[in-house]
N, C-alpha and C positions, 0 to 999 in steps of 0.2 A: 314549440311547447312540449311534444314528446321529448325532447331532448333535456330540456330543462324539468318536466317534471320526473322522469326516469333518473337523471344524473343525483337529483337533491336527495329524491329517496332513499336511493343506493347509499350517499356518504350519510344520511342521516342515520340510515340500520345499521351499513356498518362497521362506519366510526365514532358515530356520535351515539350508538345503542339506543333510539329512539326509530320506536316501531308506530306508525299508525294503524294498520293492522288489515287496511286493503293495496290493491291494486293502485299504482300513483295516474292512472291514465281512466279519462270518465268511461264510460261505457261506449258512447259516441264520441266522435271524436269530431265537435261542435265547436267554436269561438266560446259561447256561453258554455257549454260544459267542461272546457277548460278551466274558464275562468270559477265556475262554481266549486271544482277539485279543487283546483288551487288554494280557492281562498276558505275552504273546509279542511283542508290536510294542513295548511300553514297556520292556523287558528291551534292546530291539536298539536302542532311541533312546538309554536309560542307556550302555550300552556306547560308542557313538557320542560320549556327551556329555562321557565321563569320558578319551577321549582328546583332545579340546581341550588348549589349552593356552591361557594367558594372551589372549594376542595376539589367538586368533581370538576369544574370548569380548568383546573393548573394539574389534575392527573393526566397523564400519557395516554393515547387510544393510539392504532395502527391508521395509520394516514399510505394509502395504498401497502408498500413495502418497508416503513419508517415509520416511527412511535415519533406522532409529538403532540404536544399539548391541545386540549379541548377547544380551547379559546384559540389555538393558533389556527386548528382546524375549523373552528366557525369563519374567522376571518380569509380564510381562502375559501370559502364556500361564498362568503359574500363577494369577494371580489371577482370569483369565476362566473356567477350569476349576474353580476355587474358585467362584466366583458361581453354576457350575449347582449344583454337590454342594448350595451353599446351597439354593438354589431347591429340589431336593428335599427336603433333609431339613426343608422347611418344610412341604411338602405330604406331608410322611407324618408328622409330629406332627400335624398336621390331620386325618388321617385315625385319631388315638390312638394311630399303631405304637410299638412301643420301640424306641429309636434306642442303638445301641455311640455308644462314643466315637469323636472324629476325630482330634484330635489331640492330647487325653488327658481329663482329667475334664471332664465338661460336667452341665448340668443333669438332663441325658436319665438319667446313672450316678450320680444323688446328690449335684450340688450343684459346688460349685468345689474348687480344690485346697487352699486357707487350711482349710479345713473338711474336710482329710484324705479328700476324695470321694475312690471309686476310678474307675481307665482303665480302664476296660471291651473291648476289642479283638473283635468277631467270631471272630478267626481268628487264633491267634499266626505265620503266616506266610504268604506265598503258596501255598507247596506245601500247605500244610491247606485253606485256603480252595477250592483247586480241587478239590482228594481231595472235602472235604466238602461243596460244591454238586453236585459231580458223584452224590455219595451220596444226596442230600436235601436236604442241607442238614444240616450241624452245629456251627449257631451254639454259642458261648457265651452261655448267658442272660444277662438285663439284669435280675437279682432287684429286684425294686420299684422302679423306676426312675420308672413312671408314680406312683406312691405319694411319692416323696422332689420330682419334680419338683414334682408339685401343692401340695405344703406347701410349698418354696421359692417357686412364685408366690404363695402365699397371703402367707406375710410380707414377698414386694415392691410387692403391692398394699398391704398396710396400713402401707408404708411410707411418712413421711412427705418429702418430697423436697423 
């Protein structure tokens, strides 16, 4: 989380000229005070991004050492942010955790969407999410997940390819 909240900061002041105006790291450096940063400094970047207009999103900003578009530069911020989420949730099927879904049926909730798997979500919203880490924690369960996965790798190994 220091890596992702440092990194997003940095390209948001300065490439994208969006300043939150503190510190991208909580004071403690807690699960839940992560996630509270988080989800209060990305509330104030969404706000920031949803008053653009056309224009500023297809002007040039310096993207490290190279000028290129706002938009081309959001989309490499999403997908370098996408690669860590990857990297985790690779190293926590390794470790056997049950994984929610990301960004809707995955193997982790039973398989794919053609195959009427369900989206499984941790938290139906921000506001829960925080309520219930700050509580404990109160996920939504992932009912067999590790059971439905295992059989779905089972018939793509003995698939013939």
């Amino acid at each position: 989380m220091v890596h992702q909240c440092m990194s997003e900061d940095l390209w948001f002041r300065t490439m994208l000229g969006i300043d939150v105006g503190a510190s991208p790291l909580p004071p403690q450096e807690s699960r839940l005070s992560f996630m509270e940063r988080y989800a209060e400094y990305s509330g104030k970047r969404l706000a920031a991004l949803r008053a653009k207009d056309d224009s500023w999103w297809e002007a040039n900003a310096m993207f490290f050492d190279v000028e290129r578009s706002r938009a081309w530069i959001m989309i490499r911020r999403i997908a370098h942010s996408a690669q860590h989420r990857g990297q985790l949730l690779a190293m926590l099927r390794m470790l056997g955790r049950d994984l929610h879904s990301t960004y809707g049926p995955t193997a982790d909730t039973g398989g794919l969407m053609q195959n009427h798997a369900p989206t499984v979500y941790a938290y139906p919203s921000l506001d829960a999410l925080l309520r219930g880490e700050a509580a404990g924690g109160a996920k939504k369960a992932v009912a067999g997940s590790r059971r439905q996965a295992a059989h779905g790798e089972a018939k793509w190994q003995n698939r013939v390819v």
